[in-house]
N, C-alpha and C positions, 0 to 999 in steps of 0.2 A: 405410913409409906412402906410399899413391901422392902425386904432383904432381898439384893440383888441376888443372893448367894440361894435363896430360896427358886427363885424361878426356874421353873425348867424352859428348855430350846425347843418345846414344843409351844408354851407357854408364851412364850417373845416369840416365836415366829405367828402365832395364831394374833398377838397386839399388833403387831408389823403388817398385817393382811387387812387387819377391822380398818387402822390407820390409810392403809391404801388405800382401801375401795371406800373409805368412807362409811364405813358400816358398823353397825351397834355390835359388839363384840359376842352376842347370844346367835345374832343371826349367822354372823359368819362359822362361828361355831359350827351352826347344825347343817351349813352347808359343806365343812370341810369333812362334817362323819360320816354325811352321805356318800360325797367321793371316796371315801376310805373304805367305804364296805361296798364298792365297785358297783356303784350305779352309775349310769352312763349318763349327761349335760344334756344331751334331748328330755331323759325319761324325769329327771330332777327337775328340769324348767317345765316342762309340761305335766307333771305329775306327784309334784312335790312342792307346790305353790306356799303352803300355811307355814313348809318351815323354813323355808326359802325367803319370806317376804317377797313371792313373786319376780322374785329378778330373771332378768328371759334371759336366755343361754350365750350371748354374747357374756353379757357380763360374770354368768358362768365360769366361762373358758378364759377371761382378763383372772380371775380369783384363780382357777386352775392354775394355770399360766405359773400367776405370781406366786402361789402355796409350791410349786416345783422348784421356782428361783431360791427362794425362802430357806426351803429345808434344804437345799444342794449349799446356800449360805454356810448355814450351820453345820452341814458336816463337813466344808471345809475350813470353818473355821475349830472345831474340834481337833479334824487333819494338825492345824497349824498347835493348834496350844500342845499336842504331845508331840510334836517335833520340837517346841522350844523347850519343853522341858526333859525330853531326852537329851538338850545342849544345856540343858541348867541355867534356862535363863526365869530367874526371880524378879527382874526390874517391874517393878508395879506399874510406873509411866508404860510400859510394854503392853504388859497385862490390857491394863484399862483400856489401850489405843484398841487394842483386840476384840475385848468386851462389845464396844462401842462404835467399830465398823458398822457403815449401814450397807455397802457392795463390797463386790467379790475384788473390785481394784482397788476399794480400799484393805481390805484383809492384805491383798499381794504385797502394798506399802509397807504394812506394819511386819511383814513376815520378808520384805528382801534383804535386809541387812543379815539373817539368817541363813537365808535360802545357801544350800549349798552351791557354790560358784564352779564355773569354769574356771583354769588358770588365767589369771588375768595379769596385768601389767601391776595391779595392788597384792596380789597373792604373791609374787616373784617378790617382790620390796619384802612381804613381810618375813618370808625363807629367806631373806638376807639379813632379817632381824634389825629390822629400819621403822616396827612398830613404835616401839618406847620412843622413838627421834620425832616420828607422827605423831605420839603426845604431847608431845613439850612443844611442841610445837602448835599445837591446837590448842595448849590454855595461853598464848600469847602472850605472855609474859616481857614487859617492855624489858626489864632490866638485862633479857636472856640474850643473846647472838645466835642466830640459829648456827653461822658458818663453824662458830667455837665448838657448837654443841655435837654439829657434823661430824670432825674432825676424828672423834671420839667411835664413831662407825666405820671408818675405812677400813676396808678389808678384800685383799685382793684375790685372796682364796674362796670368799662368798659373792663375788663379782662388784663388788664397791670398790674402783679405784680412786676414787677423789671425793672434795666435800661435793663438788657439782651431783654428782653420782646420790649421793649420800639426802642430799636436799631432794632428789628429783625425785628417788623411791619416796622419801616418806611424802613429798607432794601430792604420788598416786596413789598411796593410802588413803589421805583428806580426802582425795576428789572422788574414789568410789564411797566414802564416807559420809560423803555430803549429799550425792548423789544419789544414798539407801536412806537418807532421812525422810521419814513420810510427810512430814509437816511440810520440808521445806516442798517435795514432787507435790503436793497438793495445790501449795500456792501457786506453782508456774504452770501448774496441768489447766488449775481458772485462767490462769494471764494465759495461757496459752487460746482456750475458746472463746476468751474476751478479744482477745489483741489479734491472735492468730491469721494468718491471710494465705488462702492457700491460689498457690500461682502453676498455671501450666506453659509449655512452647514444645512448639513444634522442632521434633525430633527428625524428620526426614524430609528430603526435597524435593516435596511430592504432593497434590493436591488428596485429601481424604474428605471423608464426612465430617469429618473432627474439627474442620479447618476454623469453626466459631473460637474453639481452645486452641489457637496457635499463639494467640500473645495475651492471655486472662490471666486476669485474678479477682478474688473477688475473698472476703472476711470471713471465716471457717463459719463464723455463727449466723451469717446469712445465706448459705448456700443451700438450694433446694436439693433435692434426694433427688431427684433424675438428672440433674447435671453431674454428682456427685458420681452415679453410675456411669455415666458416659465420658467422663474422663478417665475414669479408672477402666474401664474398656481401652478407651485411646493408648493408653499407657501399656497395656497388657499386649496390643497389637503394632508397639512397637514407635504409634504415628507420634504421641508425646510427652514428654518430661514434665513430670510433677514434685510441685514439691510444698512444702510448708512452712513457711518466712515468721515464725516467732521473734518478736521484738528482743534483741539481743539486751540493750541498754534495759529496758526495763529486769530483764530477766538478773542480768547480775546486778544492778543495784538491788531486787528483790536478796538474792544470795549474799550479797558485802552485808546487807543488814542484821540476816539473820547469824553468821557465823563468823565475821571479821570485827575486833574491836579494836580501836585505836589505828594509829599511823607508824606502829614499830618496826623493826624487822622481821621482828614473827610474826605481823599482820600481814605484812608483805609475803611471806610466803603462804598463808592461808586465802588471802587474797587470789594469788597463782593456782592455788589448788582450787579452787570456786572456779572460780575461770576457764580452766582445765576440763572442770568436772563438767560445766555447761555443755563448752563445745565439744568436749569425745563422748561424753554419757547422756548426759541428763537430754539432750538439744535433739540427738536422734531416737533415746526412745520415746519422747513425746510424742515428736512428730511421727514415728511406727503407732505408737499410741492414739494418734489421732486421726489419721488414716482410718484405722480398724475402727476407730467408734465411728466417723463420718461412713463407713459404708455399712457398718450394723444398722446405723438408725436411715440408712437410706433404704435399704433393704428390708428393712421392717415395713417404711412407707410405701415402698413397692407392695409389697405383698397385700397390705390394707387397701389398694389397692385394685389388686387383683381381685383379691378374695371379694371385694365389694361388685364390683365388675363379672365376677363369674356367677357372684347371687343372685344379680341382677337376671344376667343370661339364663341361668336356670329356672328361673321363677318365670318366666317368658309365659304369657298364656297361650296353651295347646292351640292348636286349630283341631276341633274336637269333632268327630265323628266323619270328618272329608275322606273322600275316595282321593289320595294323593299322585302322583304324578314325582318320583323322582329322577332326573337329572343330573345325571358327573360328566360336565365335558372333557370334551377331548378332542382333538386333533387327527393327527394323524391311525387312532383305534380308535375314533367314534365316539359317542358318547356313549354313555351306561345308561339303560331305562329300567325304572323299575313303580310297578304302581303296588300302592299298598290297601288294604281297607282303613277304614276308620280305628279300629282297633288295631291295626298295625301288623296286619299280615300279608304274606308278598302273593299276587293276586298274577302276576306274570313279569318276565323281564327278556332284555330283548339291546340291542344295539344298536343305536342312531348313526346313521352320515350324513350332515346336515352342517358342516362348519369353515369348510375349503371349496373352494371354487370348481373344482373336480369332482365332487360330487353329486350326487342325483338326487336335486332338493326335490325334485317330484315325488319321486319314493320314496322322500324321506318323510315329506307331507301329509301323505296316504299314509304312513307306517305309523307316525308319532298321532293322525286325529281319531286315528283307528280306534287305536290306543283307548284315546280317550272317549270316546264316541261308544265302545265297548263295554268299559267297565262304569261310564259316568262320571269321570274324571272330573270335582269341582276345586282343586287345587292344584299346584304344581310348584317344586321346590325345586330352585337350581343352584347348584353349586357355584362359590365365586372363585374357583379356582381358573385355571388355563382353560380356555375358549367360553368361559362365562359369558362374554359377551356376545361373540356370534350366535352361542345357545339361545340365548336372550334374544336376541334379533330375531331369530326363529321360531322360538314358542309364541310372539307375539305376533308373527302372520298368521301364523296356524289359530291363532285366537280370536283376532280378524277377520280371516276367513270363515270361521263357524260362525261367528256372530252376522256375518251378511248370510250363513244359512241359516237365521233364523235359532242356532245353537249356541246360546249366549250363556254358558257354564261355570269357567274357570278363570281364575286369576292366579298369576304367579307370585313367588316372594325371591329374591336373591337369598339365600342362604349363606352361614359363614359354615364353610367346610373343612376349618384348621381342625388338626386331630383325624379324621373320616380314613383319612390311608393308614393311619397308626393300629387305629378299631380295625377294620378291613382286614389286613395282615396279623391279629391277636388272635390269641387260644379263644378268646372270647366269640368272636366273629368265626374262627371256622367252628365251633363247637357249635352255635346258631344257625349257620348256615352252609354244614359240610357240601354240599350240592353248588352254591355259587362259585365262582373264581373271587379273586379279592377284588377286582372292577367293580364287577355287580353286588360284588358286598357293600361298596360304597355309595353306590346308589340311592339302595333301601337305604342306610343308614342317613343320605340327604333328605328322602322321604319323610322320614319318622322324626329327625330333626324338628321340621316343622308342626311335625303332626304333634307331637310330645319331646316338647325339649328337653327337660330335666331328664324322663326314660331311658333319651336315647343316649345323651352325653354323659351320663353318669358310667358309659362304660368304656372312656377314655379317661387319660388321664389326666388330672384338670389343668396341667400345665402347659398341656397338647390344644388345650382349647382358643390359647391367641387373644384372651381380651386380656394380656396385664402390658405393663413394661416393664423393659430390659428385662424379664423374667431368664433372660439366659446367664445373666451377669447375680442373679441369688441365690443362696445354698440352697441346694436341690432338697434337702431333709426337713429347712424349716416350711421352706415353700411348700412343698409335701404336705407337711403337721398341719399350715394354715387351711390349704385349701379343701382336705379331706375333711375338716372339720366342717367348713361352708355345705361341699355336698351334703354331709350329713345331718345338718340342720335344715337345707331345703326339702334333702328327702323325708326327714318327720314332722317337717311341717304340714309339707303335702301327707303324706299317708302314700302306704301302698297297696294294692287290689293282690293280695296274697295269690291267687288263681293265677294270675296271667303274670306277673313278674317273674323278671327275667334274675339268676343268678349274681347278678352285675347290679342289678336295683338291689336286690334283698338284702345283700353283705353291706349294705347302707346304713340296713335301720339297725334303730337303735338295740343291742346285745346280742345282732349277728353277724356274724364274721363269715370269711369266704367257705369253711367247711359247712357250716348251717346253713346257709343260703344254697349251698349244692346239694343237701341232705332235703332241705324241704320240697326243692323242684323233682327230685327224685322221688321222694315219699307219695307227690301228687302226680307224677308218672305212671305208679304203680295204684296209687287208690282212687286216682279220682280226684280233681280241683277237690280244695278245703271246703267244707260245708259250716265249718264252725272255727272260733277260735281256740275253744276249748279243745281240737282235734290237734291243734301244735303240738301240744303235749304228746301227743305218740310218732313223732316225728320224731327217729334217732339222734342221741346224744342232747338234744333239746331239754334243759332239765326246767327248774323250777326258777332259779335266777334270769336265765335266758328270756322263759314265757313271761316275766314280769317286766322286762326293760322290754321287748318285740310288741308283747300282746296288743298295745294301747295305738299303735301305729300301723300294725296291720290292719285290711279293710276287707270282710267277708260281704260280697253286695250281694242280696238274694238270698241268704241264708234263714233259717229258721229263727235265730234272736236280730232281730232289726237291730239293738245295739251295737253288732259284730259289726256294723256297716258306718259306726262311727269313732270321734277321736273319743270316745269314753272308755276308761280303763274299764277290763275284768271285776276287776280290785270294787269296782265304784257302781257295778249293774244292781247291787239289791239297793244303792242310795237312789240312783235313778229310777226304777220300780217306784222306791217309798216316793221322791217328789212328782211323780207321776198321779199317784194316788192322790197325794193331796192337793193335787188341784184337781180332778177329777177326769184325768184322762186313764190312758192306757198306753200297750205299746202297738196296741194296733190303730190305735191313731197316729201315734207319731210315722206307723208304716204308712197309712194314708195323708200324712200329710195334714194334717187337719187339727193341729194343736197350735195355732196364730195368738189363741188369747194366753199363753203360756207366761209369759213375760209379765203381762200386765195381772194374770194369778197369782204370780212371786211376789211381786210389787204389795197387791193387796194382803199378802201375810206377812210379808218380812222377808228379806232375805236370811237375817241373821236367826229369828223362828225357824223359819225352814229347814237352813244349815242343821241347827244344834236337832231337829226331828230326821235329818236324815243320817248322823253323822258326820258330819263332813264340812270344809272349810267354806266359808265363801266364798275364796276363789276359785274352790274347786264344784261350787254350788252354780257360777256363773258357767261353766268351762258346761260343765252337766245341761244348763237350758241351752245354750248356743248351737251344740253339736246337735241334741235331740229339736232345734227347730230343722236346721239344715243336715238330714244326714246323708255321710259322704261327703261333703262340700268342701268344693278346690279352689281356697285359698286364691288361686292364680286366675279365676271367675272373675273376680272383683276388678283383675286390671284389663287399661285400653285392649281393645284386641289389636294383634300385630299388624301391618298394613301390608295389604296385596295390591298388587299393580296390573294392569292390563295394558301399557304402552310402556315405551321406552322413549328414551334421551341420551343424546350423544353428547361428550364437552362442549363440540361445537355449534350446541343449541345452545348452550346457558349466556345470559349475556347480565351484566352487572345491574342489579336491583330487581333480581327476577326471583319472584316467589316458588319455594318448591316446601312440600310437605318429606321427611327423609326420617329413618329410623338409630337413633343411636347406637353404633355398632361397637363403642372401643371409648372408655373415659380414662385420661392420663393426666399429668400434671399439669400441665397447659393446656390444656383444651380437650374435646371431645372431637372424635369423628363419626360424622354420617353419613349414612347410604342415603342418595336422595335421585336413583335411579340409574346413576349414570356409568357402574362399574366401578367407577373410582371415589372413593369417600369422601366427601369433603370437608375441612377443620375447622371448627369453632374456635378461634383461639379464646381461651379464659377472658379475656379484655374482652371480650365481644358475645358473654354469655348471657347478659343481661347490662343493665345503666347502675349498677352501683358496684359497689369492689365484692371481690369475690375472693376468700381464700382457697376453697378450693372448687373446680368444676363439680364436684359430686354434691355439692351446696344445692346443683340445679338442675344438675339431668342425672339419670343413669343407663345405665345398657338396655335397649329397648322401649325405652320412649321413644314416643312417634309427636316433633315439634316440626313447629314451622322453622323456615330459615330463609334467607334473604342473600342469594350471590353476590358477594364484594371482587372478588375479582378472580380469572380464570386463567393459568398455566399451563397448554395444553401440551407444551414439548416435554415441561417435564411433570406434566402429568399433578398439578395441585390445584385444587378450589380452594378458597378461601370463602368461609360463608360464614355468616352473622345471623344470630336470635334477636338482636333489636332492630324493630324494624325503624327502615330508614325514612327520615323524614323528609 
């Protein structure tokens, strides 16, 4: 058995991480030394498979994650042990409780009796030197009288006039005493999320959106994470009072047990100080305490979330080579037009009137088929912002119309255009497009939206994007952490076309940051799109770590090494050469496309032959034939393509058991909402996502699925559908 006194805190925090994640203590090893020598959770999961044991990058950033809690652990419990021993505390029961913390609340326990205090009502007692009286009194001693023993402390000069006086200080000794015990805050912090029931009421005389929480309660350990957020919203806006009803009777019986012995008089007054200690100390910082954890771990689920909802949204397959058509309505300024090519360059832009009754939809008919009619227009993106709808009414005469000319081209998609004014108004947006105003910036950007989602939304900020909840109610720093991390595993999954990305894509991939990503679009300003990968290297400040975590992500199409144009590391072109060879291709087959029996050649040598002849892992032996069958290949190929529309629906079309096909726009705790044409989304609520239980809606849909659904019932004043995925019998 090792010597605890042997181990080092790199040592137990690295058993504490294997223990977490479940992992053989060698593996996690070689994943925490990769992290340590600054390789980036893209370049590690994709590129580092053999020492990894293949674990893909979620569970990366879960060990990350937890290897940060870990070590932030240990230095504060380091913190803690030369603070107690700067106070000369030797107590071994201290020590060990120390030792043996497995969180950061429990360290705080073992270190509050220490912690330096405010002046409190126990500190005041003891400057009256009512300590010694709080002892004799704490060993309970039947045969003792506390009031005798009182009597013995009065002092009018140190503010003690009587024995009452004399018994009440040393009482507020016990109760912060009992009160800094970690054993006992342990016990009642469980009775607390056992027992616990947190109740809210209505604060003002007023009808809110709150009004479900005007008379609730409901058991702290049942409460879901988005009610947890929406009351503590309620609360913060004033509408209503929360609170947390811990079972008192339990709690001090729990207290009389641990610290009260017998029925004497000096039971009785330790009894008092328990009791004391509950209701001023112990009773509210639970409940502060439990509060904070109830919305840490709501806010955690929020953000999983999000982050799961915005993958989704990013990973959206492109509408790939369409001459696009985008759309920002507007009102009283018109709409914004702007058409883009396939590659996503702005081909013309221009301004609709086509939304208000005073307008000249003649002109505006002619302007906007022109449009189309001109450049070949076989898509069109509209924003679902203000006049979305009448926009929509309108592109679909106009679509109408061409198709009785015999011009049957285009279909539209609604668009979510959360974030697009944010972009619009950024350094980013006028650095792209100093020539537009910010309108017409937001156009293209509804454009490109569709045309490449990940592209384009990657240069807002992903909290601007509108598919999470209550996202306004979570720290904006974790939320942050979570969701940059989602971008950046979308973005190197996909890969990006080094040539044409935009500074806002490149500070994505993996080992470049916002300065590199301006230094390479500049470098190719001045020489010429990238012909090679190998050319990054003279790309300023770009050194030799950088080209290693970037290289394998970056996508040279057209280039002189056909490699360049896939997810295959630099690191890894002479292994692929060799298993080239030995099945008997080249790489000018794999340029032609013409290497099908590839698989089936590994097959007949071996994989693990092959491996150990090219150098290289298996899994990096599989990773090597995949990409060289498909090179280039976008991941986001393989899903549904998005659905386009060429008519419209009003509320007042849907009628209860009516089939519509709709796109999932928005997955939350209760339910999912879909666009299914009609401007306004309609809810799935969870009970209604399929015929068996469901814990959570992401069990069954995600952002961007295109399902059937079935109108349950329709709200039109205030504006709600209710719609069902099982269909009705």
């Amino acid at each position: 058995m090792d010597d605890p006194k042997m181990i080092t805190p790199e040592e137990t925090i690295l058993r504490a991480l294997s223990a977490h994640m479940k992992l053989p203590p060698t593996q996690t090893d070689a994943v925490v030394k990769l992290i340590d020598e600054g390789n980036t959770i893209p370049f590690i999961a994709r590129y580092r498979k053999e020492q990894t044991g293949a674990l893909d990058d979620q569970q990366l950033r879960e060990l990350s994650e937890k290897l940060a809690y870990l070590r932030n652990l240990e230095k504060r419990r380091a913190e803690i042990g030369e603070a107690l021993a700067a106070q000369n505390v030797t107590d071994e029961a201290v020590l060990a409780s120390l030792a043996a913390a497995a969180t950061l609340a429990e360290l705080e326990d073992v270190y509050r009796p220490y912690r330096p205090k405010r002046r409190t009502r126990a500190t005041i007692a003891k400057e009256r030197g009512l300590e010694p009286l709080a002892d004799r009194l704490w060993l309970q001693v039947p045969a003792d009288d506390p009031e005798t023993l009182a009597d013995a402390y009065i002092d009018a000069e140190k503010g003690v006039n009587d024995t009452a006086e004399a018994l009440a200080g040393a009482r507020d000794i016990l109760a912060e005493r009992i009160s800094d015990d970690a054993e006992a805050r342990g016990a009642l912090r469980r009775l607390a999320w056992r027992e616990g029931v947190l109740t809210s009421k209505q604060a003002k005389e007023e009808d809110s959106v709150y009004r479900l929480y005007y008379a609730f309660s409901e058991p702290v350990s049942r409460l879901p994470g988005h009610r947890i957020l929406a009351i503590n919203r309620g609360e913060r806006e004033e509408f209503l009072k929360v609170s947390v009803d811990i079972p008192q009777e339990s709690a001090l019986r729990a207290l009389h047990l641990a610290f009260v012995t017998g029925e004497s008089p000096m039971s009785v007054q330790v009894r008092m100080a328990a009791d004391d200690g509950w209701d001023r100390l112990i009773a509210p910082s639970l409940e502060r305490e439990l509060r904070a954890t109830l919305t840490e771990r709501a806010s955690e689920g929020a953000i999983r979330v999000f982050a799961a909802n915005l993958q989704q949204l990013l990973m959206q397959p492109p509408v790939k080579g369409r001459v696009t058509l985008g759309v920002d309505p507007g009102f009283r300024t018109g709409c914004k037009l702007a058409v883009i090519d396939g590659n996503g360059k702005v081909l013309e832009t221009g301004v609709g009137y086509f939304t208000l009754e005073h307008h000249n939809i003649g002109q505006a008919e002619k302007q906007v088929s022109g449009l189309i009619r001109k450049h070949n227009v076989t898509a069109i993106a509209i924003g679902n912002g203000t006049a979305s709808r009448e926009s929509e009414r309108f592109i679909v005469n106009i679509l109408g119309s061409l198709r009785d000319q015999g011009y049957d081209c285009a279909a539209y998609m609604i668009v979510n255009e959360a974030g697009a004014s944010v972009y619009s108004a950024s350094k980013v947006a006028a650095d792209e497009f100093p020539q537009f105003d910010v309108t017409l910036r937001s156009a293209v950007s509804i454009a490109r939206r569709m045309l490449d989602p990940l592209a384009e939304l990657v240069k807002i900020e992903p909290r601007s994007i509108g598919v999470g909840q209550y996202q306004h109610d979570i720290p904006v720093a974790q939320l942050d952490e979570a969701l940059d991390g989602v971008v950046e595993r979308c973005v190197n999954l996909v890969g990006v076309e080094a040539a044409t990305a935009s500074a806002a894509l490149l500070k994505r991939v993996a080992g470049i940051g916002p300065a590199l990503a301006q230094n390479i679009v500049a470098y190719q300003l001045e020489n010429g799109p990238l012909q090679s990968r190998a050319q990054l290297k003279k790309v300023p400040k770009l050194g030799p770590k950088a080209f290693e975590q970037c290289a394998g992500f970056l996508r040279i199409t057209g280039g002189k090494q056909v490699l360049d144009a896939t997810g295959v590391h630099p690191e890894s072109y002479a292994a692929a050469q060799a298993l080239l060879e030995a099945c008997d291709y080249s790489l000018a087959d794999v340029r032609a496309g013409a290497i099908g029996e590839l698989p089936d050649r590994v097959s007949a040598q071996g994989e693990s032959t092959l491996a150990q002849r090219c150098g290289v892992g298996i899994p990096t032996l599989r990773d090597i034939v995949r990409e060289l069958l498909k090179p280039g290949r976008d991941p986001r190929d393989e899903l549904p393509p998005p659905l386009l529309r060429t008519d419209v629906l009003d509320m007042e079309d849907l009628q209860p058991g009516m089939k519509l096909a709709g796109t999932i726009r928005n997955v939350i705790d209760f339910g999912a909402f879909v666009d299914i044409g009609v401007h306004q989304d309609g809810l799935v609520h969870i009970s209604r996502l399929c015929d068996r239980f469901v814990r959570h809606p992401s069990e069954i849909v995600k952002v961007g699925d295109v399902v059937d659904v079935w109108v349950v019932e329709v709200d039109v004043a205030k504006k709600r559908i209710a719609l069902t995925m099982v269909e009705p019998k």
